[in-house]
C-alpha positions in Angstrom: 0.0 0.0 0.0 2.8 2.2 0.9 4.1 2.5 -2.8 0.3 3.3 -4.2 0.7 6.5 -2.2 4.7 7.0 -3.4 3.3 7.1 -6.5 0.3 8.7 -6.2 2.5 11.7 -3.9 5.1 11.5 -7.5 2.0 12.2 -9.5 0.3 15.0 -7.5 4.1 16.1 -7.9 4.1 16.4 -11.6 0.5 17.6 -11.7 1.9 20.6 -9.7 4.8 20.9 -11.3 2.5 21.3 -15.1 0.3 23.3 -13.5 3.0 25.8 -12.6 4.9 25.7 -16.1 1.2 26.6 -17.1 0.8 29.4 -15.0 4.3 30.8 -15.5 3.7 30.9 -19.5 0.2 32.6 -18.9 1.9 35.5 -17.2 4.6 35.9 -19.2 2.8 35.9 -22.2 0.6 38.5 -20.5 3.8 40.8 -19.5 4.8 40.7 -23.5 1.7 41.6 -24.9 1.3 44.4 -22.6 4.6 45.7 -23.6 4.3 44.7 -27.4 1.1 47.1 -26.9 2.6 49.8 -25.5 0.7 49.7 -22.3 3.8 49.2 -20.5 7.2 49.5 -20.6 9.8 46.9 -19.6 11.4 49.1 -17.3 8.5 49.6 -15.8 7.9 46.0 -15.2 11.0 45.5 -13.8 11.0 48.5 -11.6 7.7 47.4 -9.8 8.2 44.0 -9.7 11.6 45.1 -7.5 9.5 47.1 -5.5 6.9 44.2 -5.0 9.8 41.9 -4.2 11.3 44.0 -1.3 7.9 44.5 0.1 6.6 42.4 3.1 3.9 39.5 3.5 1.9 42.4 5.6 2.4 45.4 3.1 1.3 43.2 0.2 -1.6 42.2 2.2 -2.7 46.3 2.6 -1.5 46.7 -0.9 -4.5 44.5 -2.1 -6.5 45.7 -0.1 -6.5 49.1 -1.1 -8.3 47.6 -4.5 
């Protein structure tokens, strides 16, 4: 019984492990159209997401909830 769940735990693994390529692509597809389009540039990109980045758990909680 022990290996059924090994190998179900190795699946769930690769199920996350997809899902996360998938979700990866999704926004960086997203961040190149935006840019493509003019909406943004990629300086500006990068300059936020450093500011995101060196923000705290807490302040990204009140960030969000400001919207």
């Amino acid at each position: 019984m022990n290996l059924f769940k090994d190998i179900d735990l190795i699946k769930q693994l690769s199920d996350l492990k997809n899902i996360d390529y998938r979700n990866t692509l999704a926004i960086a597809t997203i961040i190149e159209l935006l840019i493509e389009k003019n909406h943004i540039t990629r300086q500006e990109f990068i300059k936020k997401s450093k500011h995101l980045d060196r923000m705290s758990l807490e302040e990204l909680k009140q960030l969000r909830a400001r919207f």
